[in-house]
N, C-alpha and C positions, 0 to 999 in steps of 0.2 A: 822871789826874785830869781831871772835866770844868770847863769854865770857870767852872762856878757853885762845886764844890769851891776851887779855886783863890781865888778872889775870898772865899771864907768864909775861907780859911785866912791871907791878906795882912789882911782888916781884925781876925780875931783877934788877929794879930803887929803890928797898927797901920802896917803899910805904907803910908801914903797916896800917897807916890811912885808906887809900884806899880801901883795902882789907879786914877790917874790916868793913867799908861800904857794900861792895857786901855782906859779908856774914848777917851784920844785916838784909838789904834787903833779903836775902834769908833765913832766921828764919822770917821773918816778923814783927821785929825787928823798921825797918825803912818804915814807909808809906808815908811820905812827906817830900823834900828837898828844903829849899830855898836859893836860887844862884844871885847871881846877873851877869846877863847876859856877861857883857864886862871883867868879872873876871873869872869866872867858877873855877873848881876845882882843874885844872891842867895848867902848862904854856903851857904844850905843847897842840895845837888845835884839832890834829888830835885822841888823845887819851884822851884827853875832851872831845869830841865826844861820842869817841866808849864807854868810862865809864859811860857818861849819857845815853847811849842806853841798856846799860849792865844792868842800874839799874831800866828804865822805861819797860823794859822784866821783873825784877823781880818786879813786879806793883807800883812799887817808884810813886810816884807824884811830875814831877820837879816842882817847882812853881817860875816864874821870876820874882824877883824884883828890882826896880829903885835902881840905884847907887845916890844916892843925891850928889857929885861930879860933876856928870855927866848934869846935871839940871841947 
């Protein structure tokens, strides 16, 4: 998906959260993200994805860390 996909598809679903992420990222706002990998940021996989691609383009640093549940 490209970033303008992405961004049509969060304010469809009403994600504002979201979209205020890409734009942080895009002010430079947001440099590093930390996620825990089995969770990410959205239910749905495929636009988990495409959102952490959207934001490692705009030079985000995802950074993965252990779910201690998970352990």
């Amino acid at each position: 998906m490209t970033k303008d996909e992405v961004i049509a598809k969060l304010e469809s679903l009403g994600m504002e959260d979201m979209l205020e992420m890409i734009e942080d990222a895009e002010k430079g706002h947001l440099e590093e993200l930390e996620l825990v990998e089995s969770i990410g940021l959205l239910y749905d996989r495929n636009l988990n994805e495409a959102l952490l691609n959207v934001l490692r383009e705009l030079g985000v640093s995802i950074v993965f860390i252990t779910d201690e549940e998970e352990e």
